[in-house]
LOFIRO-883919 format. One record per residue (C-alpha): chain; residue in one letter; x, z, y. Coordinates in Angstrom, 1 decimal, always signed. Each point is the difference from the previous one (the first is absolute). Layout:
N
ATOM   c   r        x        z        y
ATOM   A   A        X        Z        Y
...
END
This chain:
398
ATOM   c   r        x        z        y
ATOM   A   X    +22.5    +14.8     -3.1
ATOM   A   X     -2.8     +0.5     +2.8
ATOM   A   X     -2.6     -2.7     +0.6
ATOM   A   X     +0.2     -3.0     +2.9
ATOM   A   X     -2.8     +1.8     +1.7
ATOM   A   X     +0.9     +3.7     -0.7
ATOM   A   X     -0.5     +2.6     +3.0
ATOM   A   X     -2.7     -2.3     +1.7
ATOM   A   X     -3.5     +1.8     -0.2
ATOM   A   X     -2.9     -2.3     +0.1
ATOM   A   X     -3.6     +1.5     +1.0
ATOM   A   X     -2.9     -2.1     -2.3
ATOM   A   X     -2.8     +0.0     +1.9
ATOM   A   X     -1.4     -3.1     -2.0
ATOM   A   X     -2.9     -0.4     -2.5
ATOM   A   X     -0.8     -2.9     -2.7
ATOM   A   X     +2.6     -2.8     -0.2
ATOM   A   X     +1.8     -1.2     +2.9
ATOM   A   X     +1.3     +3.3     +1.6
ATOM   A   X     +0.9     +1.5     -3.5
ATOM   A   X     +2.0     -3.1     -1.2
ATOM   A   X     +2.0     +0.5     +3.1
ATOM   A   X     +0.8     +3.0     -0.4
ATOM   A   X     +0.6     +0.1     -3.8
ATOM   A   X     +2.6     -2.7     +0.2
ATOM   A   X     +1.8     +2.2     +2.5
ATOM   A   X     -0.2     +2.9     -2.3
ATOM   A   X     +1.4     -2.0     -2.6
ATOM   A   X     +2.5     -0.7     +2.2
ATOM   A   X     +0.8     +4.0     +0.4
ATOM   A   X     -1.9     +0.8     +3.5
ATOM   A   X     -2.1     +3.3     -0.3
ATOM   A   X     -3.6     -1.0     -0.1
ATOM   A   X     -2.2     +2.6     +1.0
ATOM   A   X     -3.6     -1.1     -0.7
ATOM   A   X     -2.0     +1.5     +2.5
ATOM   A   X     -3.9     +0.8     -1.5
ATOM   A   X     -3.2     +1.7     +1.1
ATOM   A   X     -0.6     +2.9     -2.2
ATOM   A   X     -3.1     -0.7     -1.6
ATOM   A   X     +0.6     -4.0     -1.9
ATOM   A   X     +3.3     -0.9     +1.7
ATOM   A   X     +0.7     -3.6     +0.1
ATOM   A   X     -3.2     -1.7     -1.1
ATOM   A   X     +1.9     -2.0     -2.4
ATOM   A   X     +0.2     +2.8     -2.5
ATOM   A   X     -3.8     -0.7     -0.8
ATOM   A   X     -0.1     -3.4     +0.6
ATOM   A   X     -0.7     -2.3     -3.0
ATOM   A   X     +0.5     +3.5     -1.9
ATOM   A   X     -0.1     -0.8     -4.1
ATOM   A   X     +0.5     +3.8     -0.7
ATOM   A   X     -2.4     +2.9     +1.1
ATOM   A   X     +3.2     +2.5     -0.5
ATOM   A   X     +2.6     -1.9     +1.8
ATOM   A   X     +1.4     -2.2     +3.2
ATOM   A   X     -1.2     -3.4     -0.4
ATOM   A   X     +2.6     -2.9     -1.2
ATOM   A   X     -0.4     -1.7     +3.5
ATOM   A   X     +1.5     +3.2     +1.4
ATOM   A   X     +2.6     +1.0     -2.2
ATOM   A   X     +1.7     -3.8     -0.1
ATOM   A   X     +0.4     +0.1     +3.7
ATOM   A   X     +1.1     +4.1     +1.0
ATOM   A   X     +3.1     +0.5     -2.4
ATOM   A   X     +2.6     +1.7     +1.4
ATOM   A   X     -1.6     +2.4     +2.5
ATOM   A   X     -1.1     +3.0     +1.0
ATOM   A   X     -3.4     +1.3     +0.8
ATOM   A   X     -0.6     +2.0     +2.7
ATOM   A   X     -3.8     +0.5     +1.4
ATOM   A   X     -0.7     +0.9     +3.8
ATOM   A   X     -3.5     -0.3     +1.5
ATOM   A   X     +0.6     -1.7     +3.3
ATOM   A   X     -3.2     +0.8     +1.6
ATOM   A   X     +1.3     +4.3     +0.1
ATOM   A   X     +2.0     +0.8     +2.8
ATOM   A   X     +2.6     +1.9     -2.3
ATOM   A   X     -0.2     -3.1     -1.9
ATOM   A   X     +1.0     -2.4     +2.3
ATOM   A   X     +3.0     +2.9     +1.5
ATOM   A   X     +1.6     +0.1     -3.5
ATOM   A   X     -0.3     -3.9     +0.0
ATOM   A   X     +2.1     -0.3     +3.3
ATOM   A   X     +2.3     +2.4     -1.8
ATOM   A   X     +0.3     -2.7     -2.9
ATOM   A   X     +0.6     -2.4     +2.7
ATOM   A   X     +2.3     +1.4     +1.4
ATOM   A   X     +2.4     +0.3     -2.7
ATOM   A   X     -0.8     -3.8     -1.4
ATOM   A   X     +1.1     -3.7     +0.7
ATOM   A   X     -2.8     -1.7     -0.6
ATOM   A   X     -3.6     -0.4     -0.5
ATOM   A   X     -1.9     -2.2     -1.6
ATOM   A   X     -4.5     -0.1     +0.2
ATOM   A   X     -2.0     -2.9     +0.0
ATOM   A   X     -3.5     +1.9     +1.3
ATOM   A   X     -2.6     -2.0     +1.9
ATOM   A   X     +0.9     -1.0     +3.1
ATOM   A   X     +0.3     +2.9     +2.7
ATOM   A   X     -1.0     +2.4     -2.8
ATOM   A   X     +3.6     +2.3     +0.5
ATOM   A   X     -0.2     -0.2     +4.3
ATOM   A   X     -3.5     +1.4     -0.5
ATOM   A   X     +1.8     +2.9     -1.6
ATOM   A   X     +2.6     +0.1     +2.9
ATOM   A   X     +2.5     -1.6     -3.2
ATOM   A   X     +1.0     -3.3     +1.4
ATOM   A   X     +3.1     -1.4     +0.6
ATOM   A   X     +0.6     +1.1     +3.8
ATOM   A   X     -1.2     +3.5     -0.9
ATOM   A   X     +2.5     +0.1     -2.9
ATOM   A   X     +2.9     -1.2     +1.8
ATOM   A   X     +0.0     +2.7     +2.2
ATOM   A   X     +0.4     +2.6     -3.1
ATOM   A   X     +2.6     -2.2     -1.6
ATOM   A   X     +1.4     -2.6     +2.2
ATOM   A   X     +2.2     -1.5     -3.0
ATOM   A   X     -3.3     -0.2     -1.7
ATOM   A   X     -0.9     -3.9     -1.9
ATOM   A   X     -3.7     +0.0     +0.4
ATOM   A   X     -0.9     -2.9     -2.3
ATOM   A   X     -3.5     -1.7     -0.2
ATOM   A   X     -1.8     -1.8     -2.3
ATOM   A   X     -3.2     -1.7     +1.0
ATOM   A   X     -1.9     -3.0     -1.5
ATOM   A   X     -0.1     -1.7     +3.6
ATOM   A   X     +2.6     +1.8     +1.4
ATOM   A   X     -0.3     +2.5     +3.4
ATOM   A   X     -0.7     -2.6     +2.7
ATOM   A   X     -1.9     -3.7     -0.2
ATOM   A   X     -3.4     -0.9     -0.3
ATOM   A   X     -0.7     +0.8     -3.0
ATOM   A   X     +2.0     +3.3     +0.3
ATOM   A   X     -2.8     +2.4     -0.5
ATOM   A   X     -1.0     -1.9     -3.4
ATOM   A   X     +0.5     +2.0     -3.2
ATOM   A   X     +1.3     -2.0     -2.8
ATOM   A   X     +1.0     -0.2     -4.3
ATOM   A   X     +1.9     -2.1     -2.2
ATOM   A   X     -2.0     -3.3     +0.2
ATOM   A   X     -1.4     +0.4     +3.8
ATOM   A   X     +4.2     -0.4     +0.7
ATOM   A   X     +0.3     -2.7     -2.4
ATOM   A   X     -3.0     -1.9     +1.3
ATOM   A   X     +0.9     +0.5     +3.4
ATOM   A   X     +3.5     -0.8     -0.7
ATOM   A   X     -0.7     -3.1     -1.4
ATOM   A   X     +1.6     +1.1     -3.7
ATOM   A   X     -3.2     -0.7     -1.4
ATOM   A   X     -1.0     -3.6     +1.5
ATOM   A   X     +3.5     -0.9     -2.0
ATOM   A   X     -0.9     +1.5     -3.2
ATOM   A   X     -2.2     -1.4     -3.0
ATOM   A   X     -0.9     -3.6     -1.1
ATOM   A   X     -1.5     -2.6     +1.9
ATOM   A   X     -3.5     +0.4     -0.8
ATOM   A   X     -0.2     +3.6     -0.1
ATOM   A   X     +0.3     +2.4     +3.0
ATOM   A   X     +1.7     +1.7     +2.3
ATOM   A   X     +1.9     +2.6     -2.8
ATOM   A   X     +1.0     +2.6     +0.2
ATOM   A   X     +3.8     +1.4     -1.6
ATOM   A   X     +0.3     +3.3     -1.8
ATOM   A   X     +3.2     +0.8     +1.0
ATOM   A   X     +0.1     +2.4     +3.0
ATOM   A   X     +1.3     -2.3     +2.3
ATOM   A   X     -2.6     +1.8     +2.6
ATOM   A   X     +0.8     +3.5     -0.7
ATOM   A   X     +3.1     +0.2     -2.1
ATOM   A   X     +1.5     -3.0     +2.4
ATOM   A   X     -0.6     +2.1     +2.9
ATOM   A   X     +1.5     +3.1     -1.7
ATOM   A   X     +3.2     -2.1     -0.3
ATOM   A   X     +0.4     -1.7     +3.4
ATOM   A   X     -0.6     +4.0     +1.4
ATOM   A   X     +2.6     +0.8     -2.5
ATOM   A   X     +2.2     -1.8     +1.6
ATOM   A   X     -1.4     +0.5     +3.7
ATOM   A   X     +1.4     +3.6     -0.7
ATOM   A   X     +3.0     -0.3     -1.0
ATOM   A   X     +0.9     -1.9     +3.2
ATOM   A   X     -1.5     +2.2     +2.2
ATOM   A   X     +1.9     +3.0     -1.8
ATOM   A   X     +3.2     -2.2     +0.3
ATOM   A   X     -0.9     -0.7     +3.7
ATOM   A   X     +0.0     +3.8     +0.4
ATOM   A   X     +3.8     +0.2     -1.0
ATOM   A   X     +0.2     -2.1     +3.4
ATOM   A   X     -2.0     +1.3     +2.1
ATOM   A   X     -0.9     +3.7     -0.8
ATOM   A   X     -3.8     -0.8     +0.1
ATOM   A   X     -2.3     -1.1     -1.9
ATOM   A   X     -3.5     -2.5     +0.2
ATOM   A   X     -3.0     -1.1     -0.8
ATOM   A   X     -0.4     -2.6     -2.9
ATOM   A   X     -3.0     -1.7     -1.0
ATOM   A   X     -0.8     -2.9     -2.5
ATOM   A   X     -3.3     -1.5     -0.7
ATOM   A   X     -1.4     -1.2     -3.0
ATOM   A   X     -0.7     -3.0     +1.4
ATOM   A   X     +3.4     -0.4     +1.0
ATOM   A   X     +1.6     +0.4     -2.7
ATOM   A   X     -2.2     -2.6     -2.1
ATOM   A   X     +1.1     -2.1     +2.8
ATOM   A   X     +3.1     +0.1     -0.5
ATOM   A   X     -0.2     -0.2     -3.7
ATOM   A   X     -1.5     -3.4     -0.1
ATOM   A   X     +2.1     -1.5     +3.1
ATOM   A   X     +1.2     -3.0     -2.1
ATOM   A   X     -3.6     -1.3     -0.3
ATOM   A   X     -0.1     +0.7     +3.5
ATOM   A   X     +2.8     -2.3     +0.5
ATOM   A   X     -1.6     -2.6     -2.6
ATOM   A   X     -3.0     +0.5     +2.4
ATOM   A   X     +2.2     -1.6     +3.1
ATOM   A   X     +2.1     -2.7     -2.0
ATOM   A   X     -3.6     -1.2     -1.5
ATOM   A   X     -1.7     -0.1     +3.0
ATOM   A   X     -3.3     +1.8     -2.0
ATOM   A   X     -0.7     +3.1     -2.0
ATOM   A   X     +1.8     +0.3     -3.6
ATOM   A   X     -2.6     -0.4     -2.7
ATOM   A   X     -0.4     +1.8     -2.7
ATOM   A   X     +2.0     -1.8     -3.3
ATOM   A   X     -0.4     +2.5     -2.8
ATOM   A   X     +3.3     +0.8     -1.9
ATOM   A   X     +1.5     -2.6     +0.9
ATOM   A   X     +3.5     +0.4     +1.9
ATOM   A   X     +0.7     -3.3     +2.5
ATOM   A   X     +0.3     -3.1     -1.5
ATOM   A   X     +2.1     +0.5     -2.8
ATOM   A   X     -0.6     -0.6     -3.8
ATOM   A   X     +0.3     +2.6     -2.0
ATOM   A   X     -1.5     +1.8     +2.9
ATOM   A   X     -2.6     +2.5     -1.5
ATOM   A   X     -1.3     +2.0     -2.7
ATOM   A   X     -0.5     -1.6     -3.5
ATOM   A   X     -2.3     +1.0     -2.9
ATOM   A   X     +2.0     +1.9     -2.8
ATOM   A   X     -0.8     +1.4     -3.6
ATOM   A   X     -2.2     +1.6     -1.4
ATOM   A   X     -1.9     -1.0     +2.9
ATOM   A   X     -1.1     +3.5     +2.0
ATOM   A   X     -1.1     +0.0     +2.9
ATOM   A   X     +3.5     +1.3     +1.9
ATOM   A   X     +1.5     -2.3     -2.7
ATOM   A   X     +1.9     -2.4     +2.5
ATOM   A   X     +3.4     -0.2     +1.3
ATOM   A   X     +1.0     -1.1     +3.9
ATOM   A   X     +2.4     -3.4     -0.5
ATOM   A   X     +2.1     -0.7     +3.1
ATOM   A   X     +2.3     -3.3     -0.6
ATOM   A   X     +2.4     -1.0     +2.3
ATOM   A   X     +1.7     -3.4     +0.3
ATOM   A   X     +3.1     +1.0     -1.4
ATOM   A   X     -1.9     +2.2     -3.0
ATOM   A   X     -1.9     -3.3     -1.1
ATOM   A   X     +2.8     -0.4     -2.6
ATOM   A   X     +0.0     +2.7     -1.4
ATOM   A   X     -3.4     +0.7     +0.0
ATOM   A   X     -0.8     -3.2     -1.5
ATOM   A   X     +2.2     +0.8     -2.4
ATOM   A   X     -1.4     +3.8     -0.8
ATOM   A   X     -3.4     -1.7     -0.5
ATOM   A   X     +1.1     -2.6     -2.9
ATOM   A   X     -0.3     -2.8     +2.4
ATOM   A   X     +3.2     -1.4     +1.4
ATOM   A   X     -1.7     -3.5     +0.1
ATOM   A   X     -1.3     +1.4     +3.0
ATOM   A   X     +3.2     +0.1     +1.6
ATOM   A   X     +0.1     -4.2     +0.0
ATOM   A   X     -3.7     -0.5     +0.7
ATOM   A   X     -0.2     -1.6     +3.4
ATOM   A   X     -3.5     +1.8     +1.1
ATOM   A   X     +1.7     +3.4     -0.5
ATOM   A   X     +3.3     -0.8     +1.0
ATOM   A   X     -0.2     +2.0     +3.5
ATOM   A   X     -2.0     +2.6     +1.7
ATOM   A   X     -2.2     -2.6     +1.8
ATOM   A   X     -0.1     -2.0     -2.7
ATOM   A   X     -1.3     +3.2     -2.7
ATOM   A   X     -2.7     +1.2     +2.5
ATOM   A   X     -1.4     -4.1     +0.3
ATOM   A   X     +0.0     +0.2     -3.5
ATOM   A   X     -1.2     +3.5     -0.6
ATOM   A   X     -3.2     -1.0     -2.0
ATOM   A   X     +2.3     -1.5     -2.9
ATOM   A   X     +2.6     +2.9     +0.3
ATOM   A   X     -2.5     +3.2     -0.1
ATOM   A   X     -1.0     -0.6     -3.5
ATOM   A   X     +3.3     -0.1     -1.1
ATOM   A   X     +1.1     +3.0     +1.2
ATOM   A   X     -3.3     +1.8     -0.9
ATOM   A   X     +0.0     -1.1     -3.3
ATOM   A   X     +3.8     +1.5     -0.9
ATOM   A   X     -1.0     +3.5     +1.9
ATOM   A   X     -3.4     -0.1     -2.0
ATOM   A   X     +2.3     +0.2     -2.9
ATOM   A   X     +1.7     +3.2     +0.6
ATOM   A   X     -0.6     +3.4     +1.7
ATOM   A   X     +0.6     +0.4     +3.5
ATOM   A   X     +3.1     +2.3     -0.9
ATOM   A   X     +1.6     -2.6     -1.7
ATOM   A   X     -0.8     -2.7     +1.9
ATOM   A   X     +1.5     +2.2     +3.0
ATOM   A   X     +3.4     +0.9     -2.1
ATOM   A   X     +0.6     -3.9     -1.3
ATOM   A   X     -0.3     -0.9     +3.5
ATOM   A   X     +1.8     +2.9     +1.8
ATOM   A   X     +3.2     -0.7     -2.6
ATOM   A   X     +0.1     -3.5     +1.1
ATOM   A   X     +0.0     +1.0     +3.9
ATOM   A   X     -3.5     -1.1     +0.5
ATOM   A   X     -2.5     +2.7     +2.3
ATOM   A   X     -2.4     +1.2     -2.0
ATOM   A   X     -2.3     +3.2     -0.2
ATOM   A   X     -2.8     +1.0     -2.0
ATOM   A   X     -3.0     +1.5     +1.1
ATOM   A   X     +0.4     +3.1     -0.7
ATOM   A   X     -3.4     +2.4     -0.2
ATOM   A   X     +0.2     +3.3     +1.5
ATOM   A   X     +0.5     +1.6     -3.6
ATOM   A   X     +2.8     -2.0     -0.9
ATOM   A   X     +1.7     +0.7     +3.7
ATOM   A   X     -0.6     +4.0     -0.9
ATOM   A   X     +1.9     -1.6     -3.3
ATOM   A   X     +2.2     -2.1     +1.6
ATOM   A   X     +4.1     +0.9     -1.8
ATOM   A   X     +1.7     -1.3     +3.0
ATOM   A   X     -2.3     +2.5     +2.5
ATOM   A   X     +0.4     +2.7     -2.0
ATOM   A   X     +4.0     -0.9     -0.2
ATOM   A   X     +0.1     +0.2     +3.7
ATOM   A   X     -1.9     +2.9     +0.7
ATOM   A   X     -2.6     -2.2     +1.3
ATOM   A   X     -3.2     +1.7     -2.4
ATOM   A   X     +0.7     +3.6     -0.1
ATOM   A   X     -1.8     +2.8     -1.6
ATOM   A   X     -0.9     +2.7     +1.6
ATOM   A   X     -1.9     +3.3     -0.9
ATOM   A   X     -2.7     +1.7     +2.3
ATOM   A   X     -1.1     +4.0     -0.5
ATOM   A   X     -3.6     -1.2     -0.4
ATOM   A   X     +0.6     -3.5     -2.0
ATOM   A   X     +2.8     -0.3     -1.9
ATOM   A   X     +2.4     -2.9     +0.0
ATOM   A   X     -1.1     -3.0     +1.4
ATOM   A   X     +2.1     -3.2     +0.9
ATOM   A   X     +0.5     -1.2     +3.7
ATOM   A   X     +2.3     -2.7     +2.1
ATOM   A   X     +3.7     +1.2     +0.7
ATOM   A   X     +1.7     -0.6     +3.2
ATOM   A   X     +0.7     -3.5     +0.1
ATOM   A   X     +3.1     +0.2     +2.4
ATOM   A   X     +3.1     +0.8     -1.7
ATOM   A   X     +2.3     +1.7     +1.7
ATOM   A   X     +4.2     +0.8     -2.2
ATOM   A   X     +0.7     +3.1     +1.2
ATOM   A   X     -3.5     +1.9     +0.5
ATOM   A   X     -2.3     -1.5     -2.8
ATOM   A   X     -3.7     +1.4     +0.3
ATOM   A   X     -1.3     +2.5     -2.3
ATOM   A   X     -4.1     +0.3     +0.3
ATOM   A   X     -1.3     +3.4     -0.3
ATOM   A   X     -4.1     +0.5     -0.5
ATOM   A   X     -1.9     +0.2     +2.9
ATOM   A   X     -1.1     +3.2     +1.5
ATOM   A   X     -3.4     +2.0     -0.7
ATOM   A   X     -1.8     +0.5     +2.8
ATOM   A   X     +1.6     +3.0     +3.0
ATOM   A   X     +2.0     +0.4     -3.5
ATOM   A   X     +3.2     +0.8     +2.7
ATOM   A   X     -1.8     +1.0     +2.9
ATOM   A   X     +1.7     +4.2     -0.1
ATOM   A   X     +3.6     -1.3     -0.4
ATOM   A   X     -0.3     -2.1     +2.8
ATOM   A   X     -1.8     +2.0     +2.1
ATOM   A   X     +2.4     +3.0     -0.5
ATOM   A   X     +3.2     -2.3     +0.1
ATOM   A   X     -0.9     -2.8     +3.5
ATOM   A   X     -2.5     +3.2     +1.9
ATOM   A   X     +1.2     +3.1     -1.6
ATOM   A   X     -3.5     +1.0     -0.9
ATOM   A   X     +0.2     +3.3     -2.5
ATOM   A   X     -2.0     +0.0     -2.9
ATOM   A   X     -2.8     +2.4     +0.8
ATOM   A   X     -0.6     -2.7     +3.6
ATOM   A   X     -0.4     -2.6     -2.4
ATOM   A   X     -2.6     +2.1     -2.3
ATOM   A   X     -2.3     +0.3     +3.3
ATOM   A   X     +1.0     -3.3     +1.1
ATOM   A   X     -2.1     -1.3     -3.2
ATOM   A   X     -2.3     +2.1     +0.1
ATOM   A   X     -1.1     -1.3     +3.8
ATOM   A   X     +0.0     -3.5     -1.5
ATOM   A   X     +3.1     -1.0     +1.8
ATOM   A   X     +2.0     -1.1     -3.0
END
């Protein structure tokens, strides 16, 4: 059965995280990804935070499954003809450059259309291509600052902090993800295609738009509250056994699960006590109730504590470290941690696609070794002959 996305080429243009993230969800999603490379280091990623001398780094190989390598250099004329043969034959590209860095190479959107006017140019930017702070280069936490993620994040003493989770990068990736697939289903319309850009910023933005609206119903900037979720009780993380530190599970307790969570914790005396009998009534009363709570956890690991709880309806998760995610049953039972094996590594493990769809489920194939595809797809989108490409590489143009 072919893939959701099958027959649409994509053109990665991208480096690091954001672009890449794109672009592998899409090629999880059965679009042919062509990453597009210089010749001599390709996407800078491949050395970046490199743990192995003889191989692509983690960083890159986590990010660039599912494609295919092709490496032009952009400043040759022949390079950038074969490129406007690529373009010609594709749906999409995808490069998050500095900004102006592909019209200085006559490579920009209104120099593109004209070779392929059903062309989706997408952008990625950490300001985006027009405001005042437009020509600003940006990373991970410069979006999250600027987007306000990080005056949200932490405990009240402590500072500004900042998330690991990609919301900057790998939240971009996703909003372009699906910036894409409108455009391309815009095409079906109207024949053409157009130019699609997301910011960093932006995206962070809209990521944390219910503080935002906490923001306007407060009448003052959300402060920082730790862990703790609103104003509910069990509303956080409690301390579990033996007593690690990632040895504590996230309690979330609704009204109607006080029962029944009373009862999971060997307490249904709670369940008639006046000072706990309602929401406002457990957080006024939260400095009698904590202990409680912390004590049973304390008790038990944060596996069990999450499976006595989860059985009785109650929300609960542990914190899981990154080793016992790469562990994790359940992942691995949906696909979710895959293994993979690279030429130069071996097998390493890696996220899945996380959208699953009946009838085309993802299958992740390992990344691509650098120009590792650039003859076959040379000779099959410009019909370039083998002993072209030999002087082609020899003149440094792929």
């Amino acid at each position: 059965m072919s893939a959701a996305l099958s027959g649409i080429r994509i053109i990665d243009m991208t480096h690091n995280q954001a672009g890449p993230a794109c672009t592998q969800i899409l090629a999880f999603l059965g679009a042919e990804v062509i990453k597009l490379e210089e010749p001599k280091g390709g996407d800078i990623a491949r050395r970046n935070m490199r743990d192995r001398s003889d191989s692509d780094s983690l960083f890159f190989l986590v990010l660039n499954a599912n494609k295919r390598s092709l490496t032009l250099n952009l400043k040759s004329d022949r390079g950038k003809a074969l490129f406007r043969q690529v373009i010609a034959q594709s749906d999409v590209l995808v490069e998050n450059f500095g900004p102006g860095a592909l019209d200085r190479l006559g490579l920009g959107y209104d120099a593109l259309k004209r070779v392929n006017p059903r062309l989706v140019y997408a952008t990625i930017k950490g300001f985006g291509t027009y405001g005042p702070n437009a020509h600003f280069k940006s990373f991970e936490p410069i979006a999250q600052a600027m987007g306000g993620a990080m005056s949200v994040t932490g405990f009240p003493d402590n500072p500004p902090t900042y998330v690991w989770p990609a919301i900057g990068d790998s939240g971009t990736g996703m909003h372009m993800a699906i910036g894409i697939l409108a455009a391309l289903q815009q095409r079906h319309a109207t024949g053409k295609g157009q130019h699609v850009e997301v910011s960093m910023q932006d995206a962070v933005v809209n990521l944390i738009r219910i503080s935002l609206r906490d923001h306007q119903r407060n009448g003052a900037p959300n402060p920082r509250t730790g862990n703790q979720l609103g104003r509910t009780v069990p509303g956080t993380t409690y301390p579990c056994a033996p007593g690690g530190p990632n040895d504590y599970v996230f309690i979330f307790a609704q009204q109607q699960m006080w029962p029944a969570f009373a009862r999971t914790i060997e307490r249904p005396d709670l369940v008639e006590d006046s000072r706990f009998a309602t929401e406002a009534a457990r957080w006024e009363n939260r400095a009698a109730l904590e202990p409680i709570i912390a004590e049973w956890t304390q008790a038990r690991t944060k596996h069990e504590v999450m499976r006595l709880l989860g059985d009785a309806g109650v929300p609960c998760g542990a914190c899981q470290d990154t080793g016992e995610v790469l562990a994790d049953p359940h992942l691995k039972a949906r696909d979710m941690i895959v293994d993979v094996d690279y030429p130069t590594r071996g097998t390493y493990q890696t996220a899945g696609c996380p959208i699953k769809l009946s009838d085309s489920p993802a299958a992740i194939t390992r990344p691509p070794l650098l120009g590792e595809h650039t003859d076959d797809l040379l000779e099959a989108l410009c019909g370039v002959d083998p002993e072209e490409i030999a002087r082609l590489r020899a003149d440094g143009v792929i």
